[in-house]
ZAMARGU-4260 file (C-alpha; in steps of 0.2 Angstrom, whole numbers, plus 5000, padded with zeros to 4 digits):
<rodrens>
0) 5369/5556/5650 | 5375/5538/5657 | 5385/5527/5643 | 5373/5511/5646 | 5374/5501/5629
5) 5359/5500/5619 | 5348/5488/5620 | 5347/5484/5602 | 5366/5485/5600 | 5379/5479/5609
10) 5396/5488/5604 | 5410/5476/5600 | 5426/5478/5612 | 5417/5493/5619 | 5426/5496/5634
15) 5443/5489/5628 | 5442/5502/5610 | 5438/5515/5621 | 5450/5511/5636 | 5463/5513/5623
20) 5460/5529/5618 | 5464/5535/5635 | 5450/5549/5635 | 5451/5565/5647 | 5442/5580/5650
25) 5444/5592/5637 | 5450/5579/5624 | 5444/5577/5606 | 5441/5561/5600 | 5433/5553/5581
30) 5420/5539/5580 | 5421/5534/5562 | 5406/5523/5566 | 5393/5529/5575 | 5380/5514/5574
35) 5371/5511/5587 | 5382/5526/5596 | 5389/5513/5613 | 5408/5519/5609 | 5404/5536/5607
40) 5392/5538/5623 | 5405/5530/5630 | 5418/5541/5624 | 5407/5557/5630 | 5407/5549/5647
45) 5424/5548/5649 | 5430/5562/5643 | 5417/5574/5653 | 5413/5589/5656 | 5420/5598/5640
50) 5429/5583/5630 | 5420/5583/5612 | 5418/5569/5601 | 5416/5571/5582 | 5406/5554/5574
55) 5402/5548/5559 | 5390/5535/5549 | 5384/5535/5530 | 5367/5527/5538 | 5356/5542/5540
60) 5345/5531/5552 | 5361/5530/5564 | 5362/5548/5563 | 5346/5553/5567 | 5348/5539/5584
65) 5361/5550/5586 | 5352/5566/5589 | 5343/5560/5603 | 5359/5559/5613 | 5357/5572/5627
70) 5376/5579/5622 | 5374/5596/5618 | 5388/5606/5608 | 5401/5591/5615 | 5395/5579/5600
75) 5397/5582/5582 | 5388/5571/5570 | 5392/5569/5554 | 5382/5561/5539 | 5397/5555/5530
80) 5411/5543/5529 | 5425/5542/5539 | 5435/5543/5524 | 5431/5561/5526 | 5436/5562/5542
85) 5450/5574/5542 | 5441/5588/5533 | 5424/5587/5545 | 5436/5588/5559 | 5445/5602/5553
90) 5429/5610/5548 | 5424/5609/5565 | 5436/5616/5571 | 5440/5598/5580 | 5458/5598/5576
95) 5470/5590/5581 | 5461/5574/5589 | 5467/5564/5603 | 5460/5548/5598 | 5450/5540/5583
100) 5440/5524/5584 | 5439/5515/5567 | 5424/5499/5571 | 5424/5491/5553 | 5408/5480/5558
105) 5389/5488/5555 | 5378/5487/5567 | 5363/5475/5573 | 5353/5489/5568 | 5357/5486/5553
110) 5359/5467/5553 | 5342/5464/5561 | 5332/5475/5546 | 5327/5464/5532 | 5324/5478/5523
115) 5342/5484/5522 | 5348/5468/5516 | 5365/5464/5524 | 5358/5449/5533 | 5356/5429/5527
120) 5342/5426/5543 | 5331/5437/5535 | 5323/5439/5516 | 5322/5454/5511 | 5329/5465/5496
125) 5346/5465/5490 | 5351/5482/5493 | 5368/5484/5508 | 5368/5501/5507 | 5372/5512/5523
130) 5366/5527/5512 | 5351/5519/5506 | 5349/5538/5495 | 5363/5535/5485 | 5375/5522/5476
135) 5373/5505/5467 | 5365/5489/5477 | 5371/5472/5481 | 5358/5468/5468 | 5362/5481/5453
140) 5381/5472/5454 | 5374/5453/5456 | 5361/5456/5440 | 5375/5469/5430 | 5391/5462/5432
145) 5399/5450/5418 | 5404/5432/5426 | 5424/5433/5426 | 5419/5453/5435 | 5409/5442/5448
150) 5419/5429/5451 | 5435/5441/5453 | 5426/5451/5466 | 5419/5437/5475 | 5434/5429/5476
155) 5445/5446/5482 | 5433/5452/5494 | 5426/5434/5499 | 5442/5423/5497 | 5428/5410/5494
160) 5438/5398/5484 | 5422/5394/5475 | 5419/5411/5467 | 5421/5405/5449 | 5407/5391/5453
165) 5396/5404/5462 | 5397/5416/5447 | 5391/5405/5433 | 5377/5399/5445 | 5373/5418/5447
170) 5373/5423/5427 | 5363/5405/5423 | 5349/5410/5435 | 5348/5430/5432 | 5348/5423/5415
175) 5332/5417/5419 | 5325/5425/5434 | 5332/5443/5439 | 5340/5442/5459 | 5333/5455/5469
180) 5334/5447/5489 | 5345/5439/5501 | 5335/5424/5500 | 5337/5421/5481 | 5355/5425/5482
185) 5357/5410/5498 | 5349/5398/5487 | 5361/5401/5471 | 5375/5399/5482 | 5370/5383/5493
190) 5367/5375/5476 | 5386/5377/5472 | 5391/5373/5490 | 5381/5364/5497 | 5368/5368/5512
195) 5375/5377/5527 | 5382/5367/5542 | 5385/5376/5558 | 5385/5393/5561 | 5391/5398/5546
200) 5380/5400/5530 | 5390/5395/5515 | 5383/5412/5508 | 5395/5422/5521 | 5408/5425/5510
205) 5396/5429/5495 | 5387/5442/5505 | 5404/5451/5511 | 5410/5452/5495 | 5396/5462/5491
210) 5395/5472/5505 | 5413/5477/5502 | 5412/5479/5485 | 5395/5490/5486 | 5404/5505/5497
215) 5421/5501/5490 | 5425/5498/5508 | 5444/5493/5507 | 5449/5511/5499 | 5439/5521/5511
220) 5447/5511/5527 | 5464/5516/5518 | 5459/5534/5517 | 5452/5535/5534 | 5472/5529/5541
225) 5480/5543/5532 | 5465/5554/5540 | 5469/5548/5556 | 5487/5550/5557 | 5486/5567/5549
230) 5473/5573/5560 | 5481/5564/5577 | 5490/5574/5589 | 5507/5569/5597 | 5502/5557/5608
235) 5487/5552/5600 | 5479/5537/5601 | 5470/5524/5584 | 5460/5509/5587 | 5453/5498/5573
240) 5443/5486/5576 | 5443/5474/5560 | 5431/5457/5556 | 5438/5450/5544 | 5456/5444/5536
245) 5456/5460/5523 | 5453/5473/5535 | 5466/5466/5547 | 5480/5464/5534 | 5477/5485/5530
250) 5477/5490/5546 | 5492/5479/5552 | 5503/5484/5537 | 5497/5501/5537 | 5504/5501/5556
255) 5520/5494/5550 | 5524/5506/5538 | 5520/5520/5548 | 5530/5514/5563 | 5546/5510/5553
260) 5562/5518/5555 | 5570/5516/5539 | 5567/5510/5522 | 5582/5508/5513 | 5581/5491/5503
265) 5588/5478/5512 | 5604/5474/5502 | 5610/5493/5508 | 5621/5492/5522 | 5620/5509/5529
270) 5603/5516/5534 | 5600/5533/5522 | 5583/5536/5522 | 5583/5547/5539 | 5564/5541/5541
275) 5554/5547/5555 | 5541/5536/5561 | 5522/5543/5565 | 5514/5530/5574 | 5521/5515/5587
280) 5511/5500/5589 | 5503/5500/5607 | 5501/5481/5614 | 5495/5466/5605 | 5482/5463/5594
285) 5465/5462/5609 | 5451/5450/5605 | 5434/5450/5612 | 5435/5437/5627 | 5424/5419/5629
290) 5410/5430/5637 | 5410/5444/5624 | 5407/5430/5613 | 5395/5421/5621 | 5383/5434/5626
295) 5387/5444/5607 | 5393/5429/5596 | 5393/5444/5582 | 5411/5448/5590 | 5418/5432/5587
300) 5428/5439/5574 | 5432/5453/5580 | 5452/5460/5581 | 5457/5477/5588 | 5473/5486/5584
305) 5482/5501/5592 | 5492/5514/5589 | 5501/5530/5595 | 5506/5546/5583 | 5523/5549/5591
310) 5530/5563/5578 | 5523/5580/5571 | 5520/5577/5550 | 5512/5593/5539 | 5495/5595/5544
315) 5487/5590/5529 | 5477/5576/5526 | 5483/5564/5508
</rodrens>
C-alpha cells in the first residue's frame, strides 16, 4: 500500500496533520474523518509495519472506499462519529492512542455529488446528511422551522449578519412553494443579498449554518476533545484542523483550558486550585501554504491546531 492521495480528494494539510502526530511503528492512532482516507493512508504508511489506525466517518460511502484499502488487521473502520470515539477505541482494544486527527471539513466526495446536497455549484436536493439513513435534512429544518428559529440558527452557525432578512424571505416563499434543493435555497438568499461577487456565493453562510445545525456539529466536536484527551496517552499528540471561526474558537479555548495551570479566580492572590494540566499546546496555529491553496482553493480556510497530553487523568471518557 503506498499513501498516494486520491485523485478525487486531495486531504487538507495532509502531510503537516499527520507530521504532527509523530507516527511510529507500533503506534495507534484515530482518524475522526475518514473521507476520501489521504490522512489515514498516510498515517498507515508511517507508522508501518504493525502501527494501527482506527477511523471514523458517519458517510457510509466513505466507509465502504475504505474497505478497499489493502490494510489488513492494521485499519479499523468505524461507521460512526467521532464523538464515539473513545468507546470504539476502547472496544477495539485500541487504547490508549498516540495520536488523533480531528479534519472538521467533508470531503470533495461529498462536495462534488449533487445528490448529497452540501454544495452551491451544483442543484440537487437539500438533504447535507453524512448518514443519508438517518436524521433530519437541510430541507426538513428550512421548510419546518418557525422564522425567529431560523434566523437564530443562521445567524449562530452562519454569523450572516443578514439571518433575520434571510429567514422571512425563507417562510414567504415556503409559504408558497416548499424548498427542497440547493438551487431554490441560493436564489432565496441572493434576493435578500444581493448576487454573488467573487468567490464567495452570498449563500455560504446560509448553507453552513445548516450543515451544522443538521448533525449538531458544534456539540459532537466538543465531545470528540474530551474523547481525545481521555483516550490519549502521555505523550500523545491531537491535531484539528478547523474551517471556519466556530470550530476554531472550540478547539483553541478547549486547548486553553486544558493546558492551564490554575484556576483560581483572578482577584485570589495565592494559587489553591493544585490544577494539573492534560495537554500543552505544540507550535502555532499552521495554515495551508499559497501553493496548497492554489492547487486545492477548498483549504483556504483551513487552520490546524496541536496539542500534547502531558499528564495521566482517569481513563474514562465524560
Amino acid at each position: 500500500m503506498t499513501a498516494l492521495a486520491p485523485d478525487h480528494h486531495l486531504p487538507v494539510l495532509w502531510h503537516e496533520a499527520v507530521d504532527a502526530l509523530q507516527p511510529k511503528s507500533g503506534g495507534r492512532y484515530a482518524d475522526g474523518t475518514f473521507g476520501g482516507g489521504g490522512h489515514t493512508r498516510l498515517l498507515l504508511e508511517r507508522s508501518a509495519p504493525d502501527g494501527r489506525v482506527i477511523a471514523f466517518d458517519l458517510d457510509q460511502a466513505a466507509i465502504e472506499r475504505g474497505k478497499t484499502l489493502d490494510a489488513g488487521d492494521r485499519l479499523i473502520l468505524v461507521n460512526a462519529s467521532f464523538a464515539t470515539m473513545y468507546q470504539a477505541a476502547q472496544a477495539a482494544d485500541m487504547l490508549p492512542l498516540d495520536g488523533v486527527l480531528l479534519d472538521l471539513g467533508f470531503s470533495s466526495f461529498q462536495i462534488d455529488d449533487p445528490s448529497r446536497g452540501f454544495s452551491l455549484r451544483h442543484d440537487g436536493p437539500l438533504d447535507m446528511r453524512f448518514d443519508r439513513l438517518s436524521g433530519p435534512t437541510a430541507a426538513g429544518l428550512v421548510n419546518e422551522l418557525d422564522e425567529r428559529s431560523l434566523a437564530d440558527l443562521i445567524w449562530r452557525y452562519g454569523e450572516d449578519r443578514n439571518a433575520r432578512r434571510i429567514a422571512a424571505a425563507i417562510v414567504r416563499t415556503r409559504a408558497i412553494e416548499s424548498i427542497q434543493t440547493t438551487a431554490q435555497l441560493a436564489v432565496v438568499v441572493e434576493r435578500v443579498t444581493g448576487r454573488a461577487r467573487g468567490r464567495i456565493h452570498p449563500a455560504t453562510r446560509t448553507f453552513q449554518a445548516l450543515r451544522i445545525a443538521t448533525h449538531d456539529e458544534l456539540q459532537a466536536l466538543e465531545t470528540a476533545l474530551d474523547a481525545a484527551v481521555a483516550a490519549l496517552a502521555v505523550g500523545g499528540r491531537l491535531a484539528v484542523i478547523s474551517f471556519h471561526s466556530l470550530e476554531d474558537r472550540i478547539v483553541k479555548q478547549f486547548i486553553a483550558r486544558q493546558s492551564a495551570t490554575c484556576v483560581c479566580p483572578p482577584e485570589q492572590p495565592v494559587c489553591t486550585c493544585d490544577t494539573v494540566p492534560s495537554l500543552r499546546p505544540v507550535g502555532k496555529a499552521i495554515k495551508p501554504t499559497e501553493n496548497e491553496i492554489e492547487r486545492n482553493p477548498r483549504s483556504r480556510s483551513a487552520i490546524m491546531r496541536v496539542a500534547e497530553r502531558v499528564a495521566e487523568r482517569d481513563p474514562v471518557c465524560p
